[in-house]
C-alpha positions in Angstrom: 101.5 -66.2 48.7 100.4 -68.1 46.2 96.7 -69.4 45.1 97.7 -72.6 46.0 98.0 -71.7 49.7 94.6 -69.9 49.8 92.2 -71.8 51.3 89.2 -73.4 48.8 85.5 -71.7 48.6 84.4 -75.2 50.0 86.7 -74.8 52.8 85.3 -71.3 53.9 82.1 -72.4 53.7 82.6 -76.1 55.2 84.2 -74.3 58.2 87.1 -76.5 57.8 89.4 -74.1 58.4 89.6 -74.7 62.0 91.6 -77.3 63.4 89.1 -79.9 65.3 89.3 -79.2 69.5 91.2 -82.0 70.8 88.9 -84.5 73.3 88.7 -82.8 76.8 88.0 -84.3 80.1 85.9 -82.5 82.3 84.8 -82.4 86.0 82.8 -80.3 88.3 81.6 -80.2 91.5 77.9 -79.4 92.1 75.7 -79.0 95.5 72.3 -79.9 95.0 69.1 -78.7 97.6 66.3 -81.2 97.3 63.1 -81.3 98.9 63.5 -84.6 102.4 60.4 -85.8 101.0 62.2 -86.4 98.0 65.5 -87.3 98.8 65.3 -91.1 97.9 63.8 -90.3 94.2 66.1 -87.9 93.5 69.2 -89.9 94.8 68.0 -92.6 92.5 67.2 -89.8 89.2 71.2 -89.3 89.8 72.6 -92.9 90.7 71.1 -93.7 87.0 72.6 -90.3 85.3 76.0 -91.2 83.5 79.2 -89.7 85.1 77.5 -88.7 88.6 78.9 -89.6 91.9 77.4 -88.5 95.2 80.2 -88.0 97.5 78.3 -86.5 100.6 74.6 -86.1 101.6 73.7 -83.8 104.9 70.1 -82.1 106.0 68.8 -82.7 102.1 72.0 -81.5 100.5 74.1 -83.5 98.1 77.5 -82.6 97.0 78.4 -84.8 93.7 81.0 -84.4 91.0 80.0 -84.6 87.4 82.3 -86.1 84.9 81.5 -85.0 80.7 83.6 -84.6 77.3 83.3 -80.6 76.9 80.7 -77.7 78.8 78.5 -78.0 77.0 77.1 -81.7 78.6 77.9 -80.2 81.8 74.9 -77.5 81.1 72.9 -80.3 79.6 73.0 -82.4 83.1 72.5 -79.2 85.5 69.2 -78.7 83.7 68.8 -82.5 84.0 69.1 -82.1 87.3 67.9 -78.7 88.8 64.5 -80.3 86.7 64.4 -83.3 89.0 60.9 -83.2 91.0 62.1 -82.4 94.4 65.0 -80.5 93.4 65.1 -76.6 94.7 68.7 -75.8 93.5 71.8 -77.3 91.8 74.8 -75.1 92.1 77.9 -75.7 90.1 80.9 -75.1 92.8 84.1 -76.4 90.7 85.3 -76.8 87.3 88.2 -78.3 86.1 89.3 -79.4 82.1 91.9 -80.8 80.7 93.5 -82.5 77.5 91.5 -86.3 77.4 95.0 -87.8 77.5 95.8 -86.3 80.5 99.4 -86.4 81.2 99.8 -82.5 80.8 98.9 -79.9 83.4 95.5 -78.6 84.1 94.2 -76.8 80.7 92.0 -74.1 83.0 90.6 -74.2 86.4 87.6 -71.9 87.6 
């Protein structure tokens, strides 16, 4: 190996070494337990959250998905959410990823 093929000081300390994650699609499955008195605020709080759906509502609980680029948003809007006035839990049920260009098979399920 030569020196030419050793990476540069500024590359080591850049972090440039490691290739760039390729954009992920993400979606999850949360129930939610809110407060009845608070039902209608809180279904608004989500209605105006970007890439939340409510799919089902029964005796105050909602089951939505959650669509974000990578984990780390999906954290972001269960905090979002479980601080909600009215809200007594958010649960994260499902999680799926895969490649944002999504042709190939599911990257990870669990």
């Amino acid at each position: 190996m030569s020196a030419a093929d050793l990476p540069s000081r500024r590359e080591l300390l850049t972090g440039r070494l490691v290739a760039p994650t390729p954009p992920e699609a993400h979606v999850s499955s949360l129930v939610i337990h809110v407060r009845p008195a608070n039902l209608s605020t809180v279904r608004a709080s989500l209605a105006a959250m970007p890439g939340v759906e409510i799919h089902a509502e029964a005796l105050g609980k909602l089951v939505l998905t959650l669509e974000t680029s990578n984990e780390a948003d999906i954290v972001t809007r269960m905090n979002e959410i479980s601080l909600l006035d009215g809200v007594m839990s958010a649960a994260l049920v499902f999680h799926h990823f895969e490649p944002a260009g999504g042709s190939e098979p599911a990257a990870n399920q669990g």
